[in-house]
N, C-alpha and C positions, 0 to 999 in steps of 0.2 A: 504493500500500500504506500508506503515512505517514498519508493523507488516511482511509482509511479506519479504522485503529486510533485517530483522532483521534475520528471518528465515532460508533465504537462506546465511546469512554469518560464521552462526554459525553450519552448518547442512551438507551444498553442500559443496562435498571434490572436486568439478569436476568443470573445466568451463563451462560459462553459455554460449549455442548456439549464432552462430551470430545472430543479427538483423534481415538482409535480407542474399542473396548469389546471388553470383553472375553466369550469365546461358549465353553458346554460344546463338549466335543472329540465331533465327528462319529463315528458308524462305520468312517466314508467321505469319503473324497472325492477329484477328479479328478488332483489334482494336490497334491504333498507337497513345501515349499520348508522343506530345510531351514538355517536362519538367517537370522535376523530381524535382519540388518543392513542396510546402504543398497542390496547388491547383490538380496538376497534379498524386500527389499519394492518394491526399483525393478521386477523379474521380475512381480512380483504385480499392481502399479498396470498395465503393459503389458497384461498376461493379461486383465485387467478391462477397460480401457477401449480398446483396441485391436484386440481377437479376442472379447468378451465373453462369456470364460468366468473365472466366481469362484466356483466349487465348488474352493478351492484355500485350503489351509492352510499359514503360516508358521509354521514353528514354531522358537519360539529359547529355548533352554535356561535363558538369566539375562534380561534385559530386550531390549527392542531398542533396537540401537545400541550395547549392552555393549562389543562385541570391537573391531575393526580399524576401526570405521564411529567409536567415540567414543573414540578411541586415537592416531588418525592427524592432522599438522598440516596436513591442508585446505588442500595446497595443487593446483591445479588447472595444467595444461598438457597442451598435444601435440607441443611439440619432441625426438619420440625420433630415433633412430636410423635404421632401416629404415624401407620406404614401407609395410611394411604394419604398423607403430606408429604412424607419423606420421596413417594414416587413420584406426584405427580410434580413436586418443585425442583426432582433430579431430573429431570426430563429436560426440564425448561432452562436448567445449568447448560446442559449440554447445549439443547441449540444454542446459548450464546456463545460456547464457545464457537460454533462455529458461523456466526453472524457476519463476524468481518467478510471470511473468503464468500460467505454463499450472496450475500448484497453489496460487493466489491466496495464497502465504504468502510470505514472503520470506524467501529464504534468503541473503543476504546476500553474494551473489558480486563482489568486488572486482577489476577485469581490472587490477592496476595493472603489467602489468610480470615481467620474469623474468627474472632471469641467472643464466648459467652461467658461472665464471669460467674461465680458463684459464692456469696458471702457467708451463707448460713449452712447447717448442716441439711435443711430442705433441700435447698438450691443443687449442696452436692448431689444429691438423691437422684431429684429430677434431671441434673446434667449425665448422672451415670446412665442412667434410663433412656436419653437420648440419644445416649452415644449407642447403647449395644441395639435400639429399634434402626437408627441410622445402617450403623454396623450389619446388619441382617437384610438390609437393604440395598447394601453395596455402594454406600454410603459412606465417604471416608471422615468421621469424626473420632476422635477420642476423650477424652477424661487425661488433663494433665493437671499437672499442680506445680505450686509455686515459682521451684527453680525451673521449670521450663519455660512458664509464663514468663518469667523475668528474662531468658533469653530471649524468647521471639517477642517482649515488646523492654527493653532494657528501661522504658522513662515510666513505666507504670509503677504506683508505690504497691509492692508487695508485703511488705512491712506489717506489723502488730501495731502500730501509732494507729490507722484511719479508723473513721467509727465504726466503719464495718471491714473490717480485712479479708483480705480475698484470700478464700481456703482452696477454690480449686476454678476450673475454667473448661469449658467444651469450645477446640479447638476444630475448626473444621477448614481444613486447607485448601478446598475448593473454592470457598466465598470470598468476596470480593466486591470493587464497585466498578463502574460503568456508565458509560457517559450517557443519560437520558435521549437527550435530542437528538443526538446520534440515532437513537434507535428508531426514536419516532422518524427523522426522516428519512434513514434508511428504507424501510416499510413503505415511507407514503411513496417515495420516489418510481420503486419496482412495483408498489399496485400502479401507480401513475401509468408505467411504460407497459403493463399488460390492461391497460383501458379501463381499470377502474376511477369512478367520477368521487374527485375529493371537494365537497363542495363548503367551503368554511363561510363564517358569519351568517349559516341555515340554522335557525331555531326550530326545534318538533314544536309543536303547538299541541296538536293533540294526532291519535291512532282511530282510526276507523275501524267498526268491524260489524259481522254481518253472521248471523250463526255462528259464533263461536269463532267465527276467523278471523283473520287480519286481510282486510281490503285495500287498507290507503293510508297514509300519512300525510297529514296538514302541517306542514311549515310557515315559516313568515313569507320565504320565496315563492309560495304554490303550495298546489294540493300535488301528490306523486301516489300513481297504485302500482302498488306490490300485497304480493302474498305472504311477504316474510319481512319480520322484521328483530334484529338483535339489538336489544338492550346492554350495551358495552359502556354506561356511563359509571364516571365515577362521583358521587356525593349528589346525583339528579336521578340514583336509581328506583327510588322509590316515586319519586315526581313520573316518570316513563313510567312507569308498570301501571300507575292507577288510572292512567289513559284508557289502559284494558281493563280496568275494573279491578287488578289484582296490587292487595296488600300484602308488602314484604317485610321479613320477620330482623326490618332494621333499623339500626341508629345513627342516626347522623352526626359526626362530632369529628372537630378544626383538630387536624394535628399541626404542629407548631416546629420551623426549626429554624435556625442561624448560620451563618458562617465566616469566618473570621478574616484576617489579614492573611497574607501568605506568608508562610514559616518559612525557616532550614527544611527540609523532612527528616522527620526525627520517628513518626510515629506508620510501621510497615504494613498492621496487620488492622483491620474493622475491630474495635471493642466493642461492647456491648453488656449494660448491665442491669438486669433487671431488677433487683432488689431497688437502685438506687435511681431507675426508672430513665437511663439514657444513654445513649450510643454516641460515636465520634468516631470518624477516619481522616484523613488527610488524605488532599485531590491531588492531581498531578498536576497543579500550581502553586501548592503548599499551604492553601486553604487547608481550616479543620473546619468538618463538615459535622453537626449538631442536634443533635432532637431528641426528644426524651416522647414521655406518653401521651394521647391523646387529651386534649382539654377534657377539667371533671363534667362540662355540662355539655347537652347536645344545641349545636349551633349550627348554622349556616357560613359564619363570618369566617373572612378570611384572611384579615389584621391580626398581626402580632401582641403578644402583651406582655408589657413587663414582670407580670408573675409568673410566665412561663420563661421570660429567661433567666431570670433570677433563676429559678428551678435549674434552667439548665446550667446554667455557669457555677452555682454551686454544687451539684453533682457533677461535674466535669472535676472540678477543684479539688475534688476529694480522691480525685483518680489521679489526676497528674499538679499538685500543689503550684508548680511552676509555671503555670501558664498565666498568673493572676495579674498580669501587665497585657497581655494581649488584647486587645482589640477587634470588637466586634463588627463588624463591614456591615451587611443586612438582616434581615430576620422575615419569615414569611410563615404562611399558614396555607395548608390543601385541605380538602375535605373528602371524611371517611365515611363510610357505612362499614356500621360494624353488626356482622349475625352474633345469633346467642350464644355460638359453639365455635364461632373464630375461624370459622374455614367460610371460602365462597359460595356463590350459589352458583352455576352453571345445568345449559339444558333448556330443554321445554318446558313448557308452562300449562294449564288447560285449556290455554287460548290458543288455538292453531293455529300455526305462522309465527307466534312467539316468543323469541328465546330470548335468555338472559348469559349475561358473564358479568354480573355483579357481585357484589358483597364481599370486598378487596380488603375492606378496612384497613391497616398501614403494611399493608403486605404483597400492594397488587402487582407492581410494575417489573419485579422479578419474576413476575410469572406469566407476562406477556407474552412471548412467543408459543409457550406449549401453551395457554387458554387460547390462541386465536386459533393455533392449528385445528383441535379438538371443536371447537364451535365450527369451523368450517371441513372439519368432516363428519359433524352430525347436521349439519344444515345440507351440505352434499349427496351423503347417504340416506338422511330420512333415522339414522339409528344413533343410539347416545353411544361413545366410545367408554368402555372400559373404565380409561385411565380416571374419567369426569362421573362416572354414575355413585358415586356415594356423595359426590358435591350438589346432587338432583334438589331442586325445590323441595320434591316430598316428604324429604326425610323427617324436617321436622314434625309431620304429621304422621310419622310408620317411627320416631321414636330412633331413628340413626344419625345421631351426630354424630360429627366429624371435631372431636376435643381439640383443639388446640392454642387455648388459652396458654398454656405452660411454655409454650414454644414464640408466640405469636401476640403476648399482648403490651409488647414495648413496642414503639415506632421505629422499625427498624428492617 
């Protein structure tokens, strides 16, 4: 990829094509994706070059990439909890590995490492527990402790001084972060070049339906009939579904993060600590990148607040004491829908033509490529895939959640 933007600087006397372009809004068309984030163009680029059908519109209300896709700190792993997170978030590690070559753009995915800390002797429990459902899954995690911790990150205090000392850590050397927008344009670019219509600043207004089905979509551009339509938004997925009449079993609530001056790089691998409810890595500009848990109440807003960075600067501070001169550059907020059971919802719906790939809550954008494949090969085939049927709407009504609170309820 290096070799080549070298190529084209020294060579191309001409600009470089856009991205994507932009296309009047159809009558029609086969298929209606709505939101133009990294899930909802991952879905589109599958649809096209995998099942080749691109009679299919995304449509995203402010730009793509707006919401939870250019909101979220990019960080990437599959060390959850249950075996059926552990699969379906190893799935979607792999495709980014190999995102760069297969959409010749780079997106800039860094495997350096992941820790979970662990301060109490709970924590340890559940970190051993992770590791060996991971383990069993072909999932490379482990259960380290102190003197390891302290070589793969040398500036963390491991020490007996902080309030809570860190007794042990689940390392998981896969994980890493990854340049968002990268991805999202990746995606839009190659649905662009196989004729899918990316149509931004389109609002849904409302879903049409007619016995049980999906007719048509009303936007602010026009009325568009389709028989299908995928609910890909993030923090408006409950606003989409009640179009069809259907309530989702979720909550809406601002997560919050910051990020600072650019450092030395000092700090190699993702932290992450639940007890003390906040994560941090360092980007490859020497920013550290910051967020801790979702705000306590459910909100729509998407300003910053000073009691959530306090929150986070003083659990940062407790991890790495030295930082307490640094300065803070910006601070923003995206919006989560969070289920009762911490896993998404994916699939059909009892409205025909209606699927969903929501209920992401701080966890969605890693899992962007394998939820878009999987919705565009159950939109394709007509069948739920495997990898997604325990993630089904109905579960919570047949009594099968998918737990992963333990693994899944820091922003991270």
């Amino acid at each position: 990829m290096s070799l080549k933007l070298i190529r084209q600087a020294f060579t191309s006397k001409k600009l470089l094509p856009k991205m994507w372009h932009s296309h009047s809004l159809r009558d029609s068309y086969d298929i209606v994706i709505v939101g133009g984030g990294a899930h909802g163009l991952a879905c589109a680029y599958y649809l096209a070059t995998k099942h080749q059908i691109n009679n299919v519109a995304v449509l995203e209300q402010n730009y793509i990439g707006s919401g939870g896709s250019g909101r979220n700190t990019a960080i990437v792993r599959s060390n959850y909890l249950t075996p059926e997170g552990v699969s379906f978030y190893n799935q979607s590690v792999k495709l980014y590995e190999q995102m760069s070559d297969e959409l010749d753009f780079n997106v800039m995915f860094s495997q350096r490492g992941h820790l979970t800390l662990a301060h109490t002797d709970g924590a340890v429990r559940t970190m051993r527990r992770r590791a060996e459902v991971n383990q069993i899954q072909g999932v490379d995690s482990q259960l380290i402790w102190p003197n390891e911790i302290s070589r793969l990150c040398p500036c963390l205090d491991v020490s007996q001084t902080p309030r809570y000392p860190i007794l042990a850590a689940l390392y998981h050397p896969p994980g890493g972060i990854i340049r968002h927008d990268a991805v999202v344009w990746g995606f839009a670019h190659h649905a662009d070049l196989h004729g899918i219509h990316i149509h931004q600043q389109t609002k849904v207004t409302g879903i049409n339906t007619q016995n049980g089905k999906v007719t048509s979509v009303q936007t602010n551009q026009g009325k568009i009939k389709t028989g299908i339509v995928l609910n890909a938004t993030a923090g408006w997925a409950s606003t989409v579904a009640a179009m069809v009449g259907i309530k989702l079993p979720l909550v809406t609530i601002p997560l919050q993060a910051c990020v600072t001056e650019p450092l030395k790089p000092f700090l190699d691998v993702v932290v992450v600590s639940g007890s003390l409810h906040v994560y941090i890595s360092q980007s490859n500009r020497g920013e550290l990148v910051m967020g801790a848990s979702v705000d306590p109440f459910p909100s729509y807003s998407m300003a910053g607040s000073l009691s959530s960075l306090e929150s986070i600067a003083g659990h940062v501070l407790e991890l790495f004491p030295f930082l307490n001169k640094v300065c803070v550059l910006r601070q923003w907020a995206g919006i989560c829908e969070m289920p009762p059971d911490y896993s998404p919802i994916m699939g059909t719906t009892p409205v025909d033509g209606f699927l969903l790939d929501v209920g992401w809550g701080t966890y969605g954008f890693k899992a962007s490529p394998i939820a878009g494949k999987m919705l565009a090969e159950s939109i394709a085939t007509g069948k739920i895939p495997e990898l997604i049927l325990p993630f089904r709407l109905s579960r919570f009504a047949e009594n099968q959640l998918v737990g992963e609170k333990g693994a899944a309820s820091v922003g991270h």
